[in-house]
Predicted model as a PDB file, atoms N, CA, C, CB and O in Angstrom, pLDDT in the B-factor column:
MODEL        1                                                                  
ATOM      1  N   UNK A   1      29.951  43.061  25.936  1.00 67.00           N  
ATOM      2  CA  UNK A   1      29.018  43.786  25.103  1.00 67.00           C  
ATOM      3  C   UNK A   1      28.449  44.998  25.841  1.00 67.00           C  
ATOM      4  CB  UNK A   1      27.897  42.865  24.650  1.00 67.00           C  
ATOM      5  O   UNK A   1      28.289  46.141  25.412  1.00 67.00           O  
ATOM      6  N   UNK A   2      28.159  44.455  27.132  1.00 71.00           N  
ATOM      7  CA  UNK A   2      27.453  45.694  27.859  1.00 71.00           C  
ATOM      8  C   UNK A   2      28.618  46.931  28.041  1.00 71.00           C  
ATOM      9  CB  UNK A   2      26.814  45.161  29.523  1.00 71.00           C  
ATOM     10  O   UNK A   2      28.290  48.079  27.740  1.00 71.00           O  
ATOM     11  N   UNK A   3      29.524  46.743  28.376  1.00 67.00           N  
ATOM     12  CA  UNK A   3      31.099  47.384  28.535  1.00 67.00           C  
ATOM     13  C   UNK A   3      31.178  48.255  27.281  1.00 67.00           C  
ATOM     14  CB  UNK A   3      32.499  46.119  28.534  1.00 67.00           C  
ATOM     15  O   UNK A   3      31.293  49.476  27.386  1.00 67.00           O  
ATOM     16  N   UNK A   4      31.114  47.603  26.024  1.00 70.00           N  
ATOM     17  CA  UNK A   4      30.883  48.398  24.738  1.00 70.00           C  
ATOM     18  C   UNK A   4      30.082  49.110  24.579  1.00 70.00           C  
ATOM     19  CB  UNK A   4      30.726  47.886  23.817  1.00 70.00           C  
ATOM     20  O   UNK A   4      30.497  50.150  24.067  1.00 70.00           O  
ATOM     21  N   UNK A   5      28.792  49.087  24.816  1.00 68.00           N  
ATOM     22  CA  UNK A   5      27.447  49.809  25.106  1.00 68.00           C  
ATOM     23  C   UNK A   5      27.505  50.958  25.977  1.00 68.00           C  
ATOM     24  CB  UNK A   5      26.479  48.904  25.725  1.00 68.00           C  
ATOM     25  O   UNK A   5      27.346  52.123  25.614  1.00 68.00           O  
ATOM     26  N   UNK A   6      27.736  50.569  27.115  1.00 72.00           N  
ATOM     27  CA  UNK A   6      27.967  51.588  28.249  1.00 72.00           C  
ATOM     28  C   UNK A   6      28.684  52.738  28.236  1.00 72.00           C  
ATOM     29  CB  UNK A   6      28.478  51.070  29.170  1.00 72.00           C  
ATOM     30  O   UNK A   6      28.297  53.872  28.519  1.00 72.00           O  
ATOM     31  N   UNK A   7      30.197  52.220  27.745  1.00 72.00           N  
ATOM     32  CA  UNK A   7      31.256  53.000  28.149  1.00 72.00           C  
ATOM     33  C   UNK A   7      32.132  53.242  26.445  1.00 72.00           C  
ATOM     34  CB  UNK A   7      32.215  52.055  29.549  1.00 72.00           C  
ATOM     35  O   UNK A   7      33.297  53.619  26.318  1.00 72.00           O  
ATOM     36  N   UNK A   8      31.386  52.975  25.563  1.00 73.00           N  
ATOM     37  CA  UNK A   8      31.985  52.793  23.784  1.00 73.00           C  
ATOM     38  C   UNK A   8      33.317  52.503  24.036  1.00 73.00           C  
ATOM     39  CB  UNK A   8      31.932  54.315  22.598  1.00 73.00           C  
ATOM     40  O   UNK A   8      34.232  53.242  23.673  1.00 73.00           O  
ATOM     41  N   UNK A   9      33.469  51.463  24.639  1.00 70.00           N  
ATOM     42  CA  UNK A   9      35.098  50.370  24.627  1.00 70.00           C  
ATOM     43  C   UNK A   9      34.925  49.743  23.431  1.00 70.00           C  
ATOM     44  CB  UNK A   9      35.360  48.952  25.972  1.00 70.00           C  
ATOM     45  O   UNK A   9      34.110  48.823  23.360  1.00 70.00           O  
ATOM     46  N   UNK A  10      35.445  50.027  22.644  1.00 66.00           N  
ATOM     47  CA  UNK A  10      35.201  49.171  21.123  1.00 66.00           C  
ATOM     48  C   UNK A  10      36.811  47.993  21.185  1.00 66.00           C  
ATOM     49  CB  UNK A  10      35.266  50.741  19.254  1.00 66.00           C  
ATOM     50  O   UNK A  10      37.311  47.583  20.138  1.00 66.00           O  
ATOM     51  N   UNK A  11      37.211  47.740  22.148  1.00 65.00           N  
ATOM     52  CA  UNK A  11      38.319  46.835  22.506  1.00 65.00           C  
ATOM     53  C   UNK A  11      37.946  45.324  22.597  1.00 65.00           C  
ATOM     54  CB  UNK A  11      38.882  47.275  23.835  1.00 65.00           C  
ATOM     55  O   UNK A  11      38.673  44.338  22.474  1.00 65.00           O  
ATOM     56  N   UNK A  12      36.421  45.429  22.880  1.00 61.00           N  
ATOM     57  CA  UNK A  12      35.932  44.260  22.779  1.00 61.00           C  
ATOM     58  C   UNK A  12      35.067  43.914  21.959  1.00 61.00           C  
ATOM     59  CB  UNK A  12      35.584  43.966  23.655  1.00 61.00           C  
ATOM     60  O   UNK A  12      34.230  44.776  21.691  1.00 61.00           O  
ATOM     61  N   UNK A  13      34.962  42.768  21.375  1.00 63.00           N  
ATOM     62  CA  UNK A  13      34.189  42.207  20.287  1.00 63.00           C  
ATOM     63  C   UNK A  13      33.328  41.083  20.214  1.00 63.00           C  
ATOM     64  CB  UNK A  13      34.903  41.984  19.484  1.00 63.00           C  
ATOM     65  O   UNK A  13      33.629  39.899  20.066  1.00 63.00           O  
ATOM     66  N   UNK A  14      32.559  41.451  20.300  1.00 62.00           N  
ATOM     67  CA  UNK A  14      31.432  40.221  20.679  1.00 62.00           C  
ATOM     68  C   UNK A  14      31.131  39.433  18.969  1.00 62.00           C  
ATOM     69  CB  UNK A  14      29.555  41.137  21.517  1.00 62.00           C  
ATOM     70  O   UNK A  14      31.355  39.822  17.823  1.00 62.00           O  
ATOM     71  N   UNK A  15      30.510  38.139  19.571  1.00 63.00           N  
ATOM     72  CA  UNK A  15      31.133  37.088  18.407  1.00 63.00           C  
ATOM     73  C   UNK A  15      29.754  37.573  17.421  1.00 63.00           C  
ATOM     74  CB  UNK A  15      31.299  34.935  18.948  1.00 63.00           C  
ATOM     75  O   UNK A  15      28.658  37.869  17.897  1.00 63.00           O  
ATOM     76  N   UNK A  16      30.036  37.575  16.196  1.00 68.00           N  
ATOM     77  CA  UNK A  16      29.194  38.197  14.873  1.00 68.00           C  
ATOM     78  C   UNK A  16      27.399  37.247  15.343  1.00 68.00           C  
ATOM     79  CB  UNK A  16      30.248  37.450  12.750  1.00 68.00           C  
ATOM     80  O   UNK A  16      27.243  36.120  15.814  1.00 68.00           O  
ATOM     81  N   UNK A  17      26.354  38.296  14.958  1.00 73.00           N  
ATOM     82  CA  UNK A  17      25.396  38.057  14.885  1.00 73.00           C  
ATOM     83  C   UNK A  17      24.637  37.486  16.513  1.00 73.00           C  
ATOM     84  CB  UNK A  17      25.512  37.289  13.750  1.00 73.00           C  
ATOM     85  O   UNK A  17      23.786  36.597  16.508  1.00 73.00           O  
ATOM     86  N   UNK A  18      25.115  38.164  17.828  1.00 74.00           N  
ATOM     87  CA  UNK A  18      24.984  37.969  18.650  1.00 74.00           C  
ATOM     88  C   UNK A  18      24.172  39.287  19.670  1.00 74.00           C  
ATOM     89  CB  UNK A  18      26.096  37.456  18.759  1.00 74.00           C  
ATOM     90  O   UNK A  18      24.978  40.174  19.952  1.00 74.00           O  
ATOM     91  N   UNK A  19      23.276  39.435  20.025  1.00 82.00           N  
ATOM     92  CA  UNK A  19      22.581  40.745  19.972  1.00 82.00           C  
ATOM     93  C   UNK A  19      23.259  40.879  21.566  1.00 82.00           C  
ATOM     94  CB  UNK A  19      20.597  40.791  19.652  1.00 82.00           C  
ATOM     95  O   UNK A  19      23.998  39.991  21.991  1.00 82.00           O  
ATOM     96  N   UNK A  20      22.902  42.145  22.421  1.00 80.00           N  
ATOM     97  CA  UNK A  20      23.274  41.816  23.996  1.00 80.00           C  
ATOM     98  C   UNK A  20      21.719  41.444  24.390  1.00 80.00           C  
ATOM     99  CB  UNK A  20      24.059  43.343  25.057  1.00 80.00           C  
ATOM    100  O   UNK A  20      21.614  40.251  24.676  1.00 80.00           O  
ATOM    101  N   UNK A  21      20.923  41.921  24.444  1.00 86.00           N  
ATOM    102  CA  UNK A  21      19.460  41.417  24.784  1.00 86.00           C  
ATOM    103  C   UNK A  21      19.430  39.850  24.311  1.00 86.00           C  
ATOM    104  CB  UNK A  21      18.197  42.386  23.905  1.00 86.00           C  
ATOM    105  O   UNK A  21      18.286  40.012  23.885  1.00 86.00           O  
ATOM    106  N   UNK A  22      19.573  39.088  24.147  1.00 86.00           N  
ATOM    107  CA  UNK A  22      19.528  37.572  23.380  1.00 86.00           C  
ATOM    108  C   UNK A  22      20.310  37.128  24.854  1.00 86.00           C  
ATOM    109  CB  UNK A  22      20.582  37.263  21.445  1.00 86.00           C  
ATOM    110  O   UNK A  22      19.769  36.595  25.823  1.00 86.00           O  
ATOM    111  N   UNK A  23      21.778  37.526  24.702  1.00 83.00           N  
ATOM    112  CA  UNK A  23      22.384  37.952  25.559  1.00 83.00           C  
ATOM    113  C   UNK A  23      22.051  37.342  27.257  1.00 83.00           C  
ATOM    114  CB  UNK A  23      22.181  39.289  25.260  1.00 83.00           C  
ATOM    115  O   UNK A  23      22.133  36.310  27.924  1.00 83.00           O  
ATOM    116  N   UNK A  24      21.633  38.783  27.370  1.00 87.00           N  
ATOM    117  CA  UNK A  24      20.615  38.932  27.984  1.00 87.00           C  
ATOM    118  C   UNK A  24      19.419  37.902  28.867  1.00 87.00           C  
ATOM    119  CB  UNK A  24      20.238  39.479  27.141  1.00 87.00           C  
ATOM    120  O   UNK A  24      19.282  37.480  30.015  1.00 87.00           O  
ATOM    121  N   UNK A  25      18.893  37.838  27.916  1.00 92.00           N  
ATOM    122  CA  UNK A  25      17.258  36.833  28.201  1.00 92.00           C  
ATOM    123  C   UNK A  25      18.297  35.268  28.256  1.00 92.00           C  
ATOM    124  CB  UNK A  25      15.538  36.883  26.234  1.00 92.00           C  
ATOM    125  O   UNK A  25      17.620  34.266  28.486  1.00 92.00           O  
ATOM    126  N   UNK A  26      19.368  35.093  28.123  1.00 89.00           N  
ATOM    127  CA  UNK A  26      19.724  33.785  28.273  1.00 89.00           C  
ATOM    128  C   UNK A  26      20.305  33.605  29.675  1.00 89.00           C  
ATOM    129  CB  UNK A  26      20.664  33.380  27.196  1.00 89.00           C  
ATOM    130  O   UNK A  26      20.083  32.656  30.427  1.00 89.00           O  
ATOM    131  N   UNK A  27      21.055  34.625  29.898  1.00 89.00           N  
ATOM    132  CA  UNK A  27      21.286  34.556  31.481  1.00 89.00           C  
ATOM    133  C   UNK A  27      20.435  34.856  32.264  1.00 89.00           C  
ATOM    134  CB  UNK A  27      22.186  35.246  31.951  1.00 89.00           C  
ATOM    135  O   UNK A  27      20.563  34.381  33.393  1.00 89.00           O  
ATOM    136  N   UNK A  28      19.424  35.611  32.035  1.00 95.00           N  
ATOM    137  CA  UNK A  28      18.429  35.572  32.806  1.00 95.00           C  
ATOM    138  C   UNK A  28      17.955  34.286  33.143  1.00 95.00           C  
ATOM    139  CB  UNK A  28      17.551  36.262  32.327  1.00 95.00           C  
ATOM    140  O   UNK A  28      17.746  33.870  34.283  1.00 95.00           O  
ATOM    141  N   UNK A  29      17.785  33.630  31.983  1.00 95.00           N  
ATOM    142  CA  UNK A  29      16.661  32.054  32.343  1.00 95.00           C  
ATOM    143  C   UNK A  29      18.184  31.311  33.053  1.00 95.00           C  
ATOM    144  CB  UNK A  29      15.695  30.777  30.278  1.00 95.00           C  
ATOM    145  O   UNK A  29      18.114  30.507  33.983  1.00 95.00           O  
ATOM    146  N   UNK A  30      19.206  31.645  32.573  1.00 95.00           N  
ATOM    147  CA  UNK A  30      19.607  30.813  33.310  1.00 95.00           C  
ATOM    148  C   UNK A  30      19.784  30.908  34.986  1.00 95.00           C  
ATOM    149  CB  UNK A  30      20.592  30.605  32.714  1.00 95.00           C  
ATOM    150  O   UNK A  30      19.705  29.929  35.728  1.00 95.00           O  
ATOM    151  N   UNK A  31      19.987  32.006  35.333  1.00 95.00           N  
ATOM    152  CA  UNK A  31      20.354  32.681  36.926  1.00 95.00           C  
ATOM    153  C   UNK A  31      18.613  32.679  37.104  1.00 95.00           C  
ATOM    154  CB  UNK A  31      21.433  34.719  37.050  1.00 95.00           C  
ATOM    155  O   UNK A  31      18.435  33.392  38.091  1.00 95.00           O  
ATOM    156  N   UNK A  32      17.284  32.219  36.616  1.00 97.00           N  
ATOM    157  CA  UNK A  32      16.364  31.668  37.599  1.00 97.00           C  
ATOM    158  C   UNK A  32      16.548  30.284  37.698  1.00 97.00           C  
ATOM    159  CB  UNK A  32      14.981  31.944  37.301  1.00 97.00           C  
ATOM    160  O   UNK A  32      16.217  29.733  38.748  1.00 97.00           O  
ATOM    161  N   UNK A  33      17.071  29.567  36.685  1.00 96.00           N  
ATOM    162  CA  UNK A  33      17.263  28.039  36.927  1.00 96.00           C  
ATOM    163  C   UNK A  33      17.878  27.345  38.365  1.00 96.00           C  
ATOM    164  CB  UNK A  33      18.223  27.621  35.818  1.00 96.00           C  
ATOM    165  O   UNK A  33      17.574  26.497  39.204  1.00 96.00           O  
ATOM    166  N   UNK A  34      18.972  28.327  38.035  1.00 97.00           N  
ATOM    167  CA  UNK A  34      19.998  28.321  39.363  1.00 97.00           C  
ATOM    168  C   UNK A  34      19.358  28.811  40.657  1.00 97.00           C  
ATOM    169  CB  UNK A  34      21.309  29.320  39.129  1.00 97.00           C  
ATOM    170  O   UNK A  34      19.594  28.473  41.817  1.00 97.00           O  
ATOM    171  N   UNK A  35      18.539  29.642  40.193  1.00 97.00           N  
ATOM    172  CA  UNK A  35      17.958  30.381  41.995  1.00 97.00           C  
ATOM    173  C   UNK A  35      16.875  29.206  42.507  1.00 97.00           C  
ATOM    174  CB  UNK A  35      16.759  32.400  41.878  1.00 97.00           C  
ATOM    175  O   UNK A  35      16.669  28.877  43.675  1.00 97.00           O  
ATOM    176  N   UNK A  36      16.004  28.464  40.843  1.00 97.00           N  
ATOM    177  CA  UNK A  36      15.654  27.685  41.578  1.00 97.00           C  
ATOM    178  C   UNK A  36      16.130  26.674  42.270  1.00 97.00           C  
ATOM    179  CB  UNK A  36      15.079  27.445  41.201  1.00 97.00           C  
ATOM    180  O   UNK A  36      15.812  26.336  43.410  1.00 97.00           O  
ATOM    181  N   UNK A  37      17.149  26.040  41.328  1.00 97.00           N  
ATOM    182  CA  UNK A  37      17.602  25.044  42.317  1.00 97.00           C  
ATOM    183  C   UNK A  37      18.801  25.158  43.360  1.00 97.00           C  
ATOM    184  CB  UNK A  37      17.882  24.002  41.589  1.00 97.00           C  
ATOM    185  O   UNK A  37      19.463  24.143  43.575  1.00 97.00           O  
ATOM    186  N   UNK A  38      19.077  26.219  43.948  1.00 97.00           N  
ATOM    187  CA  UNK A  38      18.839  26.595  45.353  1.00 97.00           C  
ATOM    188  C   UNK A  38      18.312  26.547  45.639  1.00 97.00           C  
ATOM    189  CB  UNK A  38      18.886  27.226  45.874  1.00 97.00           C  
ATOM    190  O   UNK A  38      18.419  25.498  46.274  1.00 97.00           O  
ATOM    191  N   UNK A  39      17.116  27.066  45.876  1.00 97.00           N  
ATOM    192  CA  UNK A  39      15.738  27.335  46.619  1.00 97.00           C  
ATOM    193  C   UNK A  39      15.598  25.743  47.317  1.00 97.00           C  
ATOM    194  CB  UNK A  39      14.232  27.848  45.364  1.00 97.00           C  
ATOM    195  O   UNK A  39      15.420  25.494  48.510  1.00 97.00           O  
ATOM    196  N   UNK A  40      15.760  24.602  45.994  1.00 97.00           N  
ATOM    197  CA  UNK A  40      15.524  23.641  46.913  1.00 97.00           C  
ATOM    198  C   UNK A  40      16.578  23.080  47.608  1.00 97.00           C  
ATOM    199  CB  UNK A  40      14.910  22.739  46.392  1.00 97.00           C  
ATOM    200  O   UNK A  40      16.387  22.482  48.667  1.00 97.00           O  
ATOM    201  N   UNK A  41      17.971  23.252  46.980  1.00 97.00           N  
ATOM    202  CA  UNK A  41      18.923  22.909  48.317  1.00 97.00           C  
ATOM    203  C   UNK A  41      18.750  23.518  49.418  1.00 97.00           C  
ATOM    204  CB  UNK A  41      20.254  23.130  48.178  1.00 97.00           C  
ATOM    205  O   UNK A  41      19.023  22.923  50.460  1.00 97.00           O  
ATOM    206  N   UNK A  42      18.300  24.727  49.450  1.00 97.00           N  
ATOM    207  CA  UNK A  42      17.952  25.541  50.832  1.00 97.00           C  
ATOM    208  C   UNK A  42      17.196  24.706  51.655  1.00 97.00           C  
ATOM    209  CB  UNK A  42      17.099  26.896  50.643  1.00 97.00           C  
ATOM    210  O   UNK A  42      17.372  24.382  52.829  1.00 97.00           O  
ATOM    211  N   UNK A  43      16.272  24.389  50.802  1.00 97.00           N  
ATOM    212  CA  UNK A  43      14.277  23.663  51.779  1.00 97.00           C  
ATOM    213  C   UNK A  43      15.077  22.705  52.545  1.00 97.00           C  
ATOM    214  CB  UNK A  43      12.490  22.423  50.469  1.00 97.00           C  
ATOM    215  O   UNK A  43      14.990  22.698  53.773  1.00 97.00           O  
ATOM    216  N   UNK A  44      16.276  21.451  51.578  1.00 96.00           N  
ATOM    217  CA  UNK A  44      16.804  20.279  52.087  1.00 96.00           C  
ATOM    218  C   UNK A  44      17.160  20.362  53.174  1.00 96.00           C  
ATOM    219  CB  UNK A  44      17.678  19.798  51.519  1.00 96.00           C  
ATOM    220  O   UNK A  44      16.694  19.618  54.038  1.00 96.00           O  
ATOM    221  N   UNK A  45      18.382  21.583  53.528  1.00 96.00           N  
ATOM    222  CA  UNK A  45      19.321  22.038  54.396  1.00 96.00           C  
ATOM    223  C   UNK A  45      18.288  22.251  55.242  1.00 96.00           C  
ATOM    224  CB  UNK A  45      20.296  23.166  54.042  1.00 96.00           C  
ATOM    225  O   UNK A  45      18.241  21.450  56.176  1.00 96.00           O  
ATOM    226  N   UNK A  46      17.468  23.058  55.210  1.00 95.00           N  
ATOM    227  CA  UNK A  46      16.589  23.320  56.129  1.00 95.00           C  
ATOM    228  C   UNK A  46      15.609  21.836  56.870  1.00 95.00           C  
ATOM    229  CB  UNK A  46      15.711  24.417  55.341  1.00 95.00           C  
ATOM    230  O   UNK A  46      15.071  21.687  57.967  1.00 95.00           O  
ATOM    231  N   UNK A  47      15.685  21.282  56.117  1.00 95.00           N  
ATOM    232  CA  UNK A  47      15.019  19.860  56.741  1.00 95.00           C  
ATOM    233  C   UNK A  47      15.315  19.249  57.504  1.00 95.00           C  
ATOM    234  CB  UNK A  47      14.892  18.980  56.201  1.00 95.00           C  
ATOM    235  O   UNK A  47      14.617  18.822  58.424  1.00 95.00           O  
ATOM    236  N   UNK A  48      16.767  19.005  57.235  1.00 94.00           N  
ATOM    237  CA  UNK A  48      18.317  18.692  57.921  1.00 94.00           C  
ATOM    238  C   UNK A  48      18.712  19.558  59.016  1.00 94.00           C  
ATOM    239  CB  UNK A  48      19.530  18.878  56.865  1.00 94.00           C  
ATOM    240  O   UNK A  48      19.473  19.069  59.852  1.00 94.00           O  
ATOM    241  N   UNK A  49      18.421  20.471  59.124  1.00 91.00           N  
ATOM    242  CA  UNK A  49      18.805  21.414  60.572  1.00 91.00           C  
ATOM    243  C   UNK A  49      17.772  21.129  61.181  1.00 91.00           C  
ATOM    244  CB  UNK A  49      19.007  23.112  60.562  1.00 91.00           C  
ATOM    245  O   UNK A  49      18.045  21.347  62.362  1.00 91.00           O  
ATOM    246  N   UNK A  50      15.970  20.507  61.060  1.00 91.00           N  
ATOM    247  CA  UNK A  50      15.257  20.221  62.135  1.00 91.00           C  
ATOM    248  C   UNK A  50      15.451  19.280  62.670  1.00 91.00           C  
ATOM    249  CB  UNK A  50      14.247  20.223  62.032  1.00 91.00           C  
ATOM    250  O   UNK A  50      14.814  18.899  63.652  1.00 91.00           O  
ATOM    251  N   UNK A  51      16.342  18.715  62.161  1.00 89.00           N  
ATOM    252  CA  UNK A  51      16.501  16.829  62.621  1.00 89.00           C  
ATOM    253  C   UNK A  51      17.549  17.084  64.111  1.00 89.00           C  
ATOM    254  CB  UNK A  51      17.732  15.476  60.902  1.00 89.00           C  
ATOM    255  O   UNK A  51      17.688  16.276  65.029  1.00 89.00           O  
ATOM    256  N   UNK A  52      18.059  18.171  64.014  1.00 86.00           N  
ATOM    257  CA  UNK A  52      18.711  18.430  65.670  1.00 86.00           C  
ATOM    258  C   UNK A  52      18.311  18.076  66.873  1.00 86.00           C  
ATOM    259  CB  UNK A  52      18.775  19.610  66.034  1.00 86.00           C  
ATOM    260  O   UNK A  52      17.599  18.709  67.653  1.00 86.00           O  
ATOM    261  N   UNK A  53      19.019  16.568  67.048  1.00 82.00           N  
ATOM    262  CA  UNK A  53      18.330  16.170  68.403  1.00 82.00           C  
ATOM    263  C   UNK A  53      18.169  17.279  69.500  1.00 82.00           C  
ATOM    264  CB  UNK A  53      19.157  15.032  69.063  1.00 82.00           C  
ATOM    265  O   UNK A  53      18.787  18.333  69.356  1.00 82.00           O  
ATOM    266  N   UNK A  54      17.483  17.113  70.428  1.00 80.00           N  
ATOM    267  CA  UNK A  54      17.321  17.247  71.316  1.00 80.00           C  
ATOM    268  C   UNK A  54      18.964  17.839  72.283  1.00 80.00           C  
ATOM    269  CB  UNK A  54      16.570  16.062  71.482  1.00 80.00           C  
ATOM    270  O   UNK A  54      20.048  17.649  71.731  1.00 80.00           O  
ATOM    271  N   UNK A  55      18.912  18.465  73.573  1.00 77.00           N  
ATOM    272  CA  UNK A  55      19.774  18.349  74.337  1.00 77.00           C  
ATOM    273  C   UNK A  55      20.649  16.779  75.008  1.00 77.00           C  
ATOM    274  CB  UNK A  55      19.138  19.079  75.137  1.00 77.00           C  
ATOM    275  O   UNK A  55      21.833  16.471  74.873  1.00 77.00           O  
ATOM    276  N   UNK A  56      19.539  16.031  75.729  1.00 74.00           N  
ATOM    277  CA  UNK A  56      19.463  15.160  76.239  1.00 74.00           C  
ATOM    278  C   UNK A  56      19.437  14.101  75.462  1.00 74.00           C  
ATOM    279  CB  UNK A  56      18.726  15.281  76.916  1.00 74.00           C  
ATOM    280  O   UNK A  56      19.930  13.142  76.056  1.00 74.00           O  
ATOM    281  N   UNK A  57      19.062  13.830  74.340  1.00 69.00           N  
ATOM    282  CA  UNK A  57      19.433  12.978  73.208  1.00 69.00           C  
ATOM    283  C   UNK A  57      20.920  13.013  72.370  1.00 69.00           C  
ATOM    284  CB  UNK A  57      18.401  13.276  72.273  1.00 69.00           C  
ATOM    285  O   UNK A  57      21.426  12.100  71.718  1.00 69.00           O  
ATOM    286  N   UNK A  58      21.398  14.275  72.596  1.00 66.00           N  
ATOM    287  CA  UNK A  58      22.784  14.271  72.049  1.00 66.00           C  
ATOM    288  C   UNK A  58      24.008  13.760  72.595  1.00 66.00           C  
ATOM    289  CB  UNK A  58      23.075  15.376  71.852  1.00 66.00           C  
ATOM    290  O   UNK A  58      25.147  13.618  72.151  1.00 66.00           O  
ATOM    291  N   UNK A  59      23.341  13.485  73.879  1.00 69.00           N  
ATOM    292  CA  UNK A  59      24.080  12.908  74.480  1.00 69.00           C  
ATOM    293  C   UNK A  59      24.431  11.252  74.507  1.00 69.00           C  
ATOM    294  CB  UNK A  59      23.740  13.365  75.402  1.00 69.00           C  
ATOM    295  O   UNK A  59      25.376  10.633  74.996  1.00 69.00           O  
ATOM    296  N   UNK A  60      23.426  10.892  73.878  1.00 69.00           N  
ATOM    297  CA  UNK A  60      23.705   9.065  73.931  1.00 69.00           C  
ATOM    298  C   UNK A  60      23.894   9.160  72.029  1.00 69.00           C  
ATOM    299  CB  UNK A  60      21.739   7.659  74.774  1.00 69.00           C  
ATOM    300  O   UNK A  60      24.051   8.188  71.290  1.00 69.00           O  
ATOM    301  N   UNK A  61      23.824  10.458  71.655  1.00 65.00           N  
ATOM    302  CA  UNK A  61      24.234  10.370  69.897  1.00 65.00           C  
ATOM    303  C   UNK A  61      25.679   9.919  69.909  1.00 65.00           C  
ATOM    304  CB  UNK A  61      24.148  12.047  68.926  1.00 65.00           C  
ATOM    305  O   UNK A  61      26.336  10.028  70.944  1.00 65.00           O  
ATOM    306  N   UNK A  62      26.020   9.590  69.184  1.00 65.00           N  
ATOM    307  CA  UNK A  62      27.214   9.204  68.463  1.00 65.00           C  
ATOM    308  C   UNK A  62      27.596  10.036  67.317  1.00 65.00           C  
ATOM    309  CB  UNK A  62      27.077   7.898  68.007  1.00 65.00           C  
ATOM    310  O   UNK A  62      26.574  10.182  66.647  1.00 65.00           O  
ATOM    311  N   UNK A  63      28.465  10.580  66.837  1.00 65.00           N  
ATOM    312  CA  UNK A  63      28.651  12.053  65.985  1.00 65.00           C  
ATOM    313  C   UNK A  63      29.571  10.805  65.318  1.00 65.00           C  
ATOM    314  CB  UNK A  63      29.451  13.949  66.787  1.00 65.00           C  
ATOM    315  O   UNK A  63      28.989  10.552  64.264  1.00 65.00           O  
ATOM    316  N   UNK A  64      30.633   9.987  65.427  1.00 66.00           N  
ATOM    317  CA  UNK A  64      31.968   9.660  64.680  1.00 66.00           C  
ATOM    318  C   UNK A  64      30.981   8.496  63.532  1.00 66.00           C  
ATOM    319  CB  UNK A  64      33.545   8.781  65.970  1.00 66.00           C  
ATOM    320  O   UNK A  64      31.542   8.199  62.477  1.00 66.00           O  
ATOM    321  N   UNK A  65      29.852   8.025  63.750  1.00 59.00           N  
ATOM    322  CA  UNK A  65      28.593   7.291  63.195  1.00 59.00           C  
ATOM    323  C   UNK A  65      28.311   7.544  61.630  1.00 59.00           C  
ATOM    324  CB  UNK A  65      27.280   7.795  64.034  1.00 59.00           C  
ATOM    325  O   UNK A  65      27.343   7.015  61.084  1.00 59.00           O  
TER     326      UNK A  65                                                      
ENDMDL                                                                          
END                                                                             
């Protein structure tokens, strides 16, 4: 739609009664949904990288565990 808008490619056809703003505001909410939930796989990951023993503790770790 935006392609049609932009550049008047009338090659493409967007499905009847479908605005691009509607469009629009739907991917928006959706790509914050998604950023949020990254945000919290990030925090997790990040929780998980403080748990890095020590030097001297990695050494009696067991990794194959």
């Amino acid at each position: 739609m935006a392609h049609t808008i932009i550049n008047g490619d009338s090659t493409i056809n967007a499905p009847t009664g479908t605005c691009i703003w509607e469009v629009a505001q739907d991917l928006e909410l959706q790509i914050d949904d998604f950023a949020t939930k990254l945000n919290g796989i990030s925090t997790m990951l990040g929780r998980l990288g403080e748990l890095t023993p020590d030097e001297e503790d990695e050494e009696n770790f067991d990794f194959d565990e």
